[in-house]
MDAnalysis code that builds the backbone (N, CA, C; Angstrom):
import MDAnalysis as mda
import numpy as np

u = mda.Universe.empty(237, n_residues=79, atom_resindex=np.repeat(np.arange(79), 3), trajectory=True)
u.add_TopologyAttr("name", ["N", "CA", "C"] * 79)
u.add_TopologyAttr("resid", np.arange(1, 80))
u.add_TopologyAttr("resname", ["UNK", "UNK", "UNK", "UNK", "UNK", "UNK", "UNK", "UNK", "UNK", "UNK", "UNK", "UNK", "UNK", "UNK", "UNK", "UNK", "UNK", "UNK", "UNK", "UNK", "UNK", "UNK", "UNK", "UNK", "UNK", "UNK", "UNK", "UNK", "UNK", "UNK", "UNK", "UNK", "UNK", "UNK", "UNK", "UNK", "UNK", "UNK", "UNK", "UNK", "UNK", "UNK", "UNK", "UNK", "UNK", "UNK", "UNK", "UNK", "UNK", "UNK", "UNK", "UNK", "UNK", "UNK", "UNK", "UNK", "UNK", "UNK", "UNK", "UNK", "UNK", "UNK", "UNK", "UNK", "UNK", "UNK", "UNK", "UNK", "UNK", "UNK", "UNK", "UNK", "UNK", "UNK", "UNK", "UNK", "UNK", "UNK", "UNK"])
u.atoms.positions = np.array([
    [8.565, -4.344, 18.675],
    [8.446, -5.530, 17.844],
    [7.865, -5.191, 16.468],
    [6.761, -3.967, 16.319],
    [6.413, -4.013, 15.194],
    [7.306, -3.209, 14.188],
    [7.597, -2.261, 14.223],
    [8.557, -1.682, 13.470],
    [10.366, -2.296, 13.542],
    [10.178, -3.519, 13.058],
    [11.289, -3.978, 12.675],
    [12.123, -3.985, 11.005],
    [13.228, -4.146, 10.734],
    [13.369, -4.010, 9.235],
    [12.778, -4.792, 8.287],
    [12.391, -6.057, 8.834],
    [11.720, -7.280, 8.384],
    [9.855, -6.776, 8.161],
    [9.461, -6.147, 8.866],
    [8.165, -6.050, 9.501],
    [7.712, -4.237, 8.101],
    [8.620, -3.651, 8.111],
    [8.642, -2.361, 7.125],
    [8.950, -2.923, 5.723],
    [9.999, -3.790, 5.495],
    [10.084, -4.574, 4.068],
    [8.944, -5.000, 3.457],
    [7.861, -5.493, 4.349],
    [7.021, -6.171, 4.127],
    [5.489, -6.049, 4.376],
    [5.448, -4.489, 5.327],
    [4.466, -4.011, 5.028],
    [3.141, -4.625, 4.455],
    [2.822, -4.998, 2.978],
    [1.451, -5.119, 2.194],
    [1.865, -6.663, 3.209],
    [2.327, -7.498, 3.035],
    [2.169, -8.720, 3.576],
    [1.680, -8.652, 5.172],
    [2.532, -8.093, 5.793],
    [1.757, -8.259, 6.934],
    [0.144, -7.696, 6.986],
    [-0.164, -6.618, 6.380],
    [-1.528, -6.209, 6.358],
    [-2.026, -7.043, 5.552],
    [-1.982, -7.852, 4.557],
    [-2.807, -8.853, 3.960],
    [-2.649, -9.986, 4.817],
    [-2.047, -10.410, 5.946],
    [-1.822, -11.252, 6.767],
    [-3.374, -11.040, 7.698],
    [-3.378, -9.700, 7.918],
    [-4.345, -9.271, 8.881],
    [-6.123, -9.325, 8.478],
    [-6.276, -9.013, 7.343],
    [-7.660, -8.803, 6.349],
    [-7.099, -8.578, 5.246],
    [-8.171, -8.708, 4.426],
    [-8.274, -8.627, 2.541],
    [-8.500, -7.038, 2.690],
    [-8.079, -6.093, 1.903],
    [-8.132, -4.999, 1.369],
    [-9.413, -5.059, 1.032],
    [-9.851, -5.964, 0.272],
    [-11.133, -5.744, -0.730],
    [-12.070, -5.977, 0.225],
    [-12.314, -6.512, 1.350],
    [-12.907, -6.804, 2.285],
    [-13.518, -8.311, 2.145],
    [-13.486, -8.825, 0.592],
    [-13.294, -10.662, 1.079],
    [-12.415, -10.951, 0.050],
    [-12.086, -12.206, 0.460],
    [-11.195, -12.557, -0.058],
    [-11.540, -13.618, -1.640],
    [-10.345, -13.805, -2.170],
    [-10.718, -14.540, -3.633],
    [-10.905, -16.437, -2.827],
    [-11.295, -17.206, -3.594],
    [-11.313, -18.068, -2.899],
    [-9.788, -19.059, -3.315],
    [-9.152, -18.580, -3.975],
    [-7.386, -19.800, -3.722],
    [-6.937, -18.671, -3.303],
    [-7.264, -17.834, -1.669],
    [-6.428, -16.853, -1.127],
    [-5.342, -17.530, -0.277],
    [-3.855, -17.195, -0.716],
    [-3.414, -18.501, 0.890],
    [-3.166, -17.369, 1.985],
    [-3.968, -16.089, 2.191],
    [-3.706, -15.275, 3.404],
    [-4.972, -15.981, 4.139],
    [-5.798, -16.725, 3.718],
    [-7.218, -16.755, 4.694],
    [-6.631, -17.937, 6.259],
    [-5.954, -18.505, 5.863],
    [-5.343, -19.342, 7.055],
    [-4.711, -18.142, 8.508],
    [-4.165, -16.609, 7.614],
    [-3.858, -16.356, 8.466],
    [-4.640, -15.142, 8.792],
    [-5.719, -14.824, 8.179],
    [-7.242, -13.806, 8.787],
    [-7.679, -15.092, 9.827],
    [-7.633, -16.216, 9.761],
    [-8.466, -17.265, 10.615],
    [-7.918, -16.714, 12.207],
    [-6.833, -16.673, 12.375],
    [-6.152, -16.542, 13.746],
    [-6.589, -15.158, 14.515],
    [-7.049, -14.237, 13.969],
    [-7.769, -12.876, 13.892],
    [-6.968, -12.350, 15.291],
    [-5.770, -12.598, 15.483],
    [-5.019, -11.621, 16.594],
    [-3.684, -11.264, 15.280],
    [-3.648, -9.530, 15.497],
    [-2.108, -9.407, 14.941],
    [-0.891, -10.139, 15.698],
    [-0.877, -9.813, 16.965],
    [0.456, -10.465, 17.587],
    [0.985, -12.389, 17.124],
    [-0.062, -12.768, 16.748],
    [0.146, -14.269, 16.314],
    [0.169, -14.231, 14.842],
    [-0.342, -13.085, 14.423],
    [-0.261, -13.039, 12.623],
    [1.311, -13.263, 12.320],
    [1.947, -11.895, 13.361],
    [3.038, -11.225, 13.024],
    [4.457, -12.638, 13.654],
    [3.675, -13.331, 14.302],
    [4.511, -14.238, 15.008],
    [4.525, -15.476, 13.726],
    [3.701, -15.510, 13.074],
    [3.967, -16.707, 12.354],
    [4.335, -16.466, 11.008],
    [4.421, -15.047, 10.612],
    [5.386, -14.579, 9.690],
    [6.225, -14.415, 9.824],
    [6.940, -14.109, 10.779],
    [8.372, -14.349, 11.554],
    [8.743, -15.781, 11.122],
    [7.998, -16.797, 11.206],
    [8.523, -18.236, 11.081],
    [8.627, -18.670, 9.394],
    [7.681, -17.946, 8.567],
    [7.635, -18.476, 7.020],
    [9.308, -18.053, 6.715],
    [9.424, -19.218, 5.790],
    [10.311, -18.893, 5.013],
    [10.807, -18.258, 4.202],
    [11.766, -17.253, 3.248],
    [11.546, -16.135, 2.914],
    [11.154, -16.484, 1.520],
    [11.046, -17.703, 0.728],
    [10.411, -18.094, -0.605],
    [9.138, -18.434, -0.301],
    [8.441, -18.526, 0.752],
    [7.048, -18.353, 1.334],
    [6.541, -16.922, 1.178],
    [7.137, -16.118, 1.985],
    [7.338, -14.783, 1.698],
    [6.903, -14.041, 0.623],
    [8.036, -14.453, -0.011],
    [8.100, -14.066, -1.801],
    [6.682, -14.747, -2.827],
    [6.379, -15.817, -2.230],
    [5.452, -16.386, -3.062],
    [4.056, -15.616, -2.702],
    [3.924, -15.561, -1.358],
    [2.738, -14.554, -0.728],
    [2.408, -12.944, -1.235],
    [4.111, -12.560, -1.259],
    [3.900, -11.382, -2.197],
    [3.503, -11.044, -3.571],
    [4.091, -12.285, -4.196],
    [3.510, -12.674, -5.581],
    [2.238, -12.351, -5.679],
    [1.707, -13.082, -4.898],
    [0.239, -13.802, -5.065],
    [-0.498, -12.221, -4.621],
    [-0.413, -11.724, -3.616],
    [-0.739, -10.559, -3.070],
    [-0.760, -9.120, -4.372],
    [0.190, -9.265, -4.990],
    [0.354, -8.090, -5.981],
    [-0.030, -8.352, -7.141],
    [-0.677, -9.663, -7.395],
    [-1.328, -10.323, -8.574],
    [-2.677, -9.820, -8.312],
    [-2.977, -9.790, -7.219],
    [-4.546, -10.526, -6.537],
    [-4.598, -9.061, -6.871],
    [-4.097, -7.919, -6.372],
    [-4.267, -6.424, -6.064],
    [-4.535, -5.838, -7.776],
    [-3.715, -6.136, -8.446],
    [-3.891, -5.871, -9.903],
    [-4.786, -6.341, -10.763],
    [-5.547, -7.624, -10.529],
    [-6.524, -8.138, -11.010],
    [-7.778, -7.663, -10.664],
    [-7.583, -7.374, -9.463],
    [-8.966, -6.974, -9.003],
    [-9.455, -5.386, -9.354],
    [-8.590, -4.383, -9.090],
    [-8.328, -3.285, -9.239],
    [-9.017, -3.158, -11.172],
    [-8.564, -3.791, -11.699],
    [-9.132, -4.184, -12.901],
    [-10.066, -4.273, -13.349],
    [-10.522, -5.364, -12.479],
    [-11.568, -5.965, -12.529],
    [-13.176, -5.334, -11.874],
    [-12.738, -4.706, -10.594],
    [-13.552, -4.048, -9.929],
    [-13.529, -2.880, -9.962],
    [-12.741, -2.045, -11.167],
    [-12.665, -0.420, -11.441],
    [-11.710, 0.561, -10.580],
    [-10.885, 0.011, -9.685],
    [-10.359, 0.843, -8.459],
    [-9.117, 1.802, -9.408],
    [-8.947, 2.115, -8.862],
    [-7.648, 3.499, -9.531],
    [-6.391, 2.781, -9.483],
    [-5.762, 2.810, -10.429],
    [-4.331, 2.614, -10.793],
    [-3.512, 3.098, -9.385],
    [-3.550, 3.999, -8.825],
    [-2.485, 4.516, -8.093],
    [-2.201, 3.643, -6.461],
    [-2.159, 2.596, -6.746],
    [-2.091, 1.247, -5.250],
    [-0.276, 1.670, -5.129],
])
């Protein structure tokens, strides 16, 4: 189940599904609904169900959040 083509596409999402990288999160995070559920198998189950402009918007938000902070908090260019 986990190594599916859907599940490798998407990689940073599912691990930002799971915890914040940074170890907390910003506060307009919309992954914290799904750190709340704190099992992967139900993470990965209800990303299965988003829609793929859900998806896309999560990734948005995810590669914004990663670049700002990285910035912001000194981390190395090479993400």
């Amino acid at each position: 189940m986990y190594l599916t083509k859907k599940n490798i596409k998407n990689a940073e999402i599912l691990g930002a599904m799971m915890r914040c990288p940074f170890e907390e999160t910003v506060s307009n995070c919309p992954f914290k609904i799904y750190h709340r559920l704190n099992n992967p198998v139900k993470q990965i189950e209800v990303f299965y169900s988003l829609p793929e402009e859900e998806v896309k918007s999560l990734q948005q938000f995810h590669r914004n959040c990663i670049r700002e902070r990285c910035e912001k908090e000194k981390y190395s260019e090479d993400i």
